[in-house]
N, C-alpha and C positions, 0 to 999 in steps of 0.2 A: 752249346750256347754260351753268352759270354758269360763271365759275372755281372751281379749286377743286384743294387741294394735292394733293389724291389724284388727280388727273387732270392729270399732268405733261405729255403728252403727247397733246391732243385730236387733235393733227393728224397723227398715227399711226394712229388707227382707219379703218376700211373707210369710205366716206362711203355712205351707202344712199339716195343722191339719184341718182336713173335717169330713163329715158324709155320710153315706149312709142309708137314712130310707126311711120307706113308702110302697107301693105295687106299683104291673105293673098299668100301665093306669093313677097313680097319678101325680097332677103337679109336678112340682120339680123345686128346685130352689139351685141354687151354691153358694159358696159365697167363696170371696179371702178377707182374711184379712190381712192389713197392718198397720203400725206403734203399739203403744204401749201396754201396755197393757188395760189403759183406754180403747181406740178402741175395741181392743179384746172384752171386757165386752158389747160394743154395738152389737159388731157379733152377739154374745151372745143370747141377750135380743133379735134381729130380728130373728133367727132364730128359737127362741121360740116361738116367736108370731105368727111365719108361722107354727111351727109344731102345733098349737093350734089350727089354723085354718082350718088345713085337707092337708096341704104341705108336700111333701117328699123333702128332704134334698140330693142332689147330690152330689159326691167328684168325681165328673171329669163334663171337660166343655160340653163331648158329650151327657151324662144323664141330660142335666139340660134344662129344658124349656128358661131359664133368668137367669143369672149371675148377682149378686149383689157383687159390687167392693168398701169395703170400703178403704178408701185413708188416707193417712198421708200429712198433709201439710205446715209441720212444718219450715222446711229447703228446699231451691232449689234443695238439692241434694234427699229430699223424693218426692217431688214434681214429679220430673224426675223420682222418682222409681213407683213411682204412676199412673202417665201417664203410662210408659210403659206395667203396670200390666193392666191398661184397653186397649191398643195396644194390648195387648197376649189375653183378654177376647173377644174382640171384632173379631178381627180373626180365633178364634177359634171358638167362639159359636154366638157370632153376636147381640143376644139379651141380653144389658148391661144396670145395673143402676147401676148410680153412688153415693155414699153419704161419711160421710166423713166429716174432717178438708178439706182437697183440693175441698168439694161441697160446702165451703162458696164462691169460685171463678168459678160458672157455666159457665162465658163467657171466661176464661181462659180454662176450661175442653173443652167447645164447639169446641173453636180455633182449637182445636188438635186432636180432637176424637167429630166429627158433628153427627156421627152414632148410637151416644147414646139416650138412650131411655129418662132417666130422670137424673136429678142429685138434691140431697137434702142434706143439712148440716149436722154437727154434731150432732151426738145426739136426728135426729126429729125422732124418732120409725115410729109413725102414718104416715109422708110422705112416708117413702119409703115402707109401707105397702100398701099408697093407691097406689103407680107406681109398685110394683108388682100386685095389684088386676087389672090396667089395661092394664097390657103386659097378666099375667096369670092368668086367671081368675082362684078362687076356686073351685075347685068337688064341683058341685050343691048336691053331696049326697056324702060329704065325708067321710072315713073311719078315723077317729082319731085316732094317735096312741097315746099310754100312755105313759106320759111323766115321769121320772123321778124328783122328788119332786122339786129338784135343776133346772129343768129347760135341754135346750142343752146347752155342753159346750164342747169348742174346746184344754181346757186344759187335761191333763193327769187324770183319775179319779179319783189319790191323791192327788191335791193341784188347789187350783181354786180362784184365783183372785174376792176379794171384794172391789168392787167400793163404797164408803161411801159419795162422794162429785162430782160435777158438775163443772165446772168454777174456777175463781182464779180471787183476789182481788189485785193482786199486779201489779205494771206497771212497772215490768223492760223493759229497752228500746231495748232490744237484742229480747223479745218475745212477737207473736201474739196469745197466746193462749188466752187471755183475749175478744180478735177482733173475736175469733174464734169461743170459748165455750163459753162467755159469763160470767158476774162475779160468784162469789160464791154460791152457792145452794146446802147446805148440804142435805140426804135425813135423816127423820125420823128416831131416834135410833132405835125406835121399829121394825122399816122395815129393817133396817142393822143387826138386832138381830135376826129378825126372817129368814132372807133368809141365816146366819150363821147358827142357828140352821138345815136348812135343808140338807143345803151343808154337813154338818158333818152326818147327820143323812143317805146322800148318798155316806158316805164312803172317803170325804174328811180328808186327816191327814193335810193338810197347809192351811191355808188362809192367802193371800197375802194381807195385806189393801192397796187400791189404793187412790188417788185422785192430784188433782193440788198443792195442801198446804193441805195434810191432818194434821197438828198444827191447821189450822185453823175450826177443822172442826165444825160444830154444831155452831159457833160465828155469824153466822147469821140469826139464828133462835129465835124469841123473844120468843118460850115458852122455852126454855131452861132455865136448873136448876142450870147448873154450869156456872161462867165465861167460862171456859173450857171445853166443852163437850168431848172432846177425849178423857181425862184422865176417865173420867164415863167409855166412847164406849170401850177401853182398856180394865180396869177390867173387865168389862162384857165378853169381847171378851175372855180372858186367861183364862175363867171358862169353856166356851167350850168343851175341852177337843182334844182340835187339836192344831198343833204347830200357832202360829200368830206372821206375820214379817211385820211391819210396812216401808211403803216405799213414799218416800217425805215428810219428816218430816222437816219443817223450823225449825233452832235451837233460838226458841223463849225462855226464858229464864226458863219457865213452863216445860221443856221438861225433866228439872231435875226432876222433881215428875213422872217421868214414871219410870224414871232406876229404882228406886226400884223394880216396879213391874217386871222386867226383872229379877236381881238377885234373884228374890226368884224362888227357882226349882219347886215349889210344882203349878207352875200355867204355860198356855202355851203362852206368851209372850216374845219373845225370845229374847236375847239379841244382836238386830242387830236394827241398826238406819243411813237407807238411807237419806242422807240430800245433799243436794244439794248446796254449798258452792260458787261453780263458780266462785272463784277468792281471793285473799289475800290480796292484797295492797287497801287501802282506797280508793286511788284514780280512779283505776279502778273500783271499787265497786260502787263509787258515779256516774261514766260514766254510768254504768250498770243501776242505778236507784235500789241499792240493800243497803240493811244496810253494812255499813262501819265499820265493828267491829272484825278486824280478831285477833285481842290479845284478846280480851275479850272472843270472841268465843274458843283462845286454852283454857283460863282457866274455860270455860266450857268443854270441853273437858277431859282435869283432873278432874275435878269434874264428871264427868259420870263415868270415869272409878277407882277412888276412891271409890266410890256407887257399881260399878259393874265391876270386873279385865277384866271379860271375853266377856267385848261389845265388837263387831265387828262395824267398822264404816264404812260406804262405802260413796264417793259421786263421782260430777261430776264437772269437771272443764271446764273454756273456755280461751283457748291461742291466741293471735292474734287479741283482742276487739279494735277497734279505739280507738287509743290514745295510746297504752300500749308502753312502754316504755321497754329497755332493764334492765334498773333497777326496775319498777315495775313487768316484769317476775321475777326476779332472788328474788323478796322478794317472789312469788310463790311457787318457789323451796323452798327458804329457811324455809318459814311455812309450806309446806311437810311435808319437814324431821322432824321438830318437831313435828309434828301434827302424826307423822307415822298412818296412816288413813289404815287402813287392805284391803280395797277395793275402786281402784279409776278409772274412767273412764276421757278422757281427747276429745275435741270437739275443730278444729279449729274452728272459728270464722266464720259466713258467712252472709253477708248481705241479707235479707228475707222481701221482699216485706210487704209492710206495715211496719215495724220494727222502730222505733225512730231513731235508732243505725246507721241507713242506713247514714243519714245527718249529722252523729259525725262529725269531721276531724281527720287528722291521721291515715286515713284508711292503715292497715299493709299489706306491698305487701305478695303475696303467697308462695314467696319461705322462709321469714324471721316466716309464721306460720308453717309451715312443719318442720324448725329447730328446733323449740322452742317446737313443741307437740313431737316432736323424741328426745329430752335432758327429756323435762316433765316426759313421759313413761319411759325412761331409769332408772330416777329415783324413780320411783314409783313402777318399776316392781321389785327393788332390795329391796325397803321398803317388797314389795309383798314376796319375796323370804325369805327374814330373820324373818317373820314374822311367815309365815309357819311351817318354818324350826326348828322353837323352838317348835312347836307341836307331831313333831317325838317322838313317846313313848308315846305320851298322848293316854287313851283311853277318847273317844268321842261318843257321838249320832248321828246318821246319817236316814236319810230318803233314802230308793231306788227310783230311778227313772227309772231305765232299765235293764234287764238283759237277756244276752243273750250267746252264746256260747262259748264267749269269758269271761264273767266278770258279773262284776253287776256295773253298776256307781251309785252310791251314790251325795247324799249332806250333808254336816255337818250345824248347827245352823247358820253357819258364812257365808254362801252359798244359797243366792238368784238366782232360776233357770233360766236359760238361759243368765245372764247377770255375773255371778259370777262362781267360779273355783267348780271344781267335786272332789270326792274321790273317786275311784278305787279300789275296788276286785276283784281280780284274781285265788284266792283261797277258796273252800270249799262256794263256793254261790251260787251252782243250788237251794237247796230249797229255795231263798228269793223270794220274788215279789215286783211289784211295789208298793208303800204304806206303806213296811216293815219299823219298824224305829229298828233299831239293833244297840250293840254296837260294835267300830272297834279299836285296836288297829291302830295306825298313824306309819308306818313304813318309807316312804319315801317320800321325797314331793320337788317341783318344784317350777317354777316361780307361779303360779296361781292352781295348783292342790295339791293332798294327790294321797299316796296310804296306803293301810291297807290291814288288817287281823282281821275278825270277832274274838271280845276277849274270850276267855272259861269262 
């Protein structure tokens, strides 16, 4: 979907990408995934585990022995979408476990949904394998299906999210992920190399690299060979032979030695770097508990796009932090516009249980953040627009994502799925398919979208 200010929060919704495997008579087991895509990657992994053990895989709540409800429990407002996704599970099929960011608070889940069977944290695979072994037991003489090499996965069978890192080392004061996943634990390059290799070898054209600070990643591993392991995991990765978009990149000052690897065409690292900025002014920044270096950071900035014209920049900001000040928003805007940043996502501020942030002073009443993220957006969507708009004429690479009687929606290089803008055929695209990467002439374009014309 594209982006879009009124959908602050895509990665909060229910994902309604499921399976149906197995035979009659087989356990079966459902599974609702919510928050991001980290999460997604654990669906993932359980769902594997269960299809290796002789489980069939349900996409509806009536085919399913037990419903497994992974939760987001990042913000009050996931928290609420969480609950209510085990209120819908539980009413409908009855037999629920829970795991999840929101299963590090089991006496909070209990409070509200007592009906549940078990609840286990983030990331424990082995717990919530042994709470489905004792709601459903395994086929004493199961039939295995054959898995594909990559494993189940709830993404599109052209791009499939690589989780390379575990946890996060940093202690900004606004987040519990650190309380939640626990610090840094990168996984083995050799193991991130070879589960890339498969993905690709099952027809993956994108690999999405995920983690909490993927800058930081491999730095906590004492057999590591470089200061820097990402820069190694990188080139490896762009040999591949599939497009690879790096997402949560700290702008640690190393991060210049990647752009290279981006402008060069002849490898698949693509010239796009999700970073996650979350504010301008020092002094908020210091509130936050984040580096205080927003000038330093534009003249990296220049510096990347010196190295590389065509990087796409995306991050995410927060409006409304304790303390903020109507002149520290307006130096926000103002490092915007300079910074003109190709894709930007914008987050009232919300105080989150456990959070440092919660006990600031200066707490911003509610109606003075909904101003300040509605001028934010205004202005970003017009950065969005001009930005665009200069691409009209350009011919571009693009990836299909769907096609159907109407079109084909595309992505361009510059277009991270489901969080960022789509390109549009409407002409001469019944023979593409999902997976295709074609070229499009840029005919016309919008706040956050393209349209085209496959080029002759």
């Amino acid at each position: 979907m594209s982006m879009n200010p009124a959908a602050e929060r895509p990665d909060l919704a229910p994902r309604p990408k499921s399976l149906r495997t197995g035979r009659p008579g087989q356990p079966r087991i459902g599974m609702v995934s919510l928050g991001c895509p980290k999460a997604l990657v654990d669906s993932e992994r359980i769902l594997t585990r269960l299809r290796a053990e002789g489980y069939g895989i349900s996409s509806d709540y009536g085919g399913a022995d037990a419903v497994i409800v992974n939760t987001c429990g990042f913000l009050d407002s996931a928290k609420a979408e969480s609950l209510d996704a085990i209120g819908e599970a539980l009413a409908e099929n009855g037999r629920v476990i829970v795991t999840g960011c929101l299963g590090a608070e089991p006496d909070y889940i209990r409070a509200h949904h007592p009906r549940i069977l078990a609840v286990t944290g983030p990331h424990q695979y082995e717990q919530v394998l042994d709470a489905v072994h004792a709601v459903v037991p395994p086929d004493p003489d199961p039939f295995i299906d054959l898995l594909p090499a990559a494993g189940v996965r709830l993404t599109p069978r052209h791009y499939s999210y690589l989780k390379i890192s575990e946890g996060c080392n940093h202690k900004c004061r606004f987040c519990i992920i650190p309380a939640m996943r626990g610090p840094l634990a990168s996984r083995p390059e050799r193991a991130v190399l070879r589960e890339a290799e498969k993905l690709v070898e099952s027809g993956v054209r994108e690999l999405l690299v995920i983690s909490q600070d993927t800058s930081a990643y491999g730095t906590d591993r004492k057999d590591r060979d470089e200061k820097f392991p990402i820069l190694a995991l990188a080139r490896d990765l762009s040999t591949m032979g599939a497009w690879v978009r790096l997402h949560y990149v700290y702008p640690y000052p190393f991060v210049r030695d990647l752009v290279p690897l981006m402008a060069d065409p002849d490898n698949g690292l693509l010239p796009y770097l999700d970073i996650p900025f979350q504010h301008a002014h020092p002094d908020t920044l210091r509130r936050m508990a984040r580096p205080a270096a927003a000038a330093r950071t534009l003249d990296e900035i220049a510096a990347w796009r010196a190295i590389c014209p065509e990087i796409t920049l995306r991050s995410t900001f927060i409006v409304g932090y304790p303390g903020e000040t109507e002149e520290e928003f307006q130096t926000l805007l103002d490092w915007l516009s300079e910074a003109q940043l190709d894709r930007v996502g914008c987050f009232r501020y919300e105080n989150v249980a456990g959070a440092r942030s919660n006990a600031l002073p200066g707490q911003v009443p509610e109606e003075v953040k909904q101003e300040r993220w509605e001028r934010f957006m205004t202005r970003a969507r017009a950065i969005s627009e001009a930005r665009l708009a200069a691409r009209v004429g350009r011919s571009l690479e693009v990836i299909v994502d769907a096609v159907d009687s109407e079109g084909a929606t595309c992505r361009t290089m510059a277009d991270a799925p489901e969080i960022d803008g789509n390109l549009f055929i409407d002409e001469g695209f019944e023979h593409l398919v999902p997976g295709d990467i074609v070229r499009v002439t840029v005919d016309e374009a919008g706040d956050y979208d393209l349209w085209g014309r496959l080029t002759a």
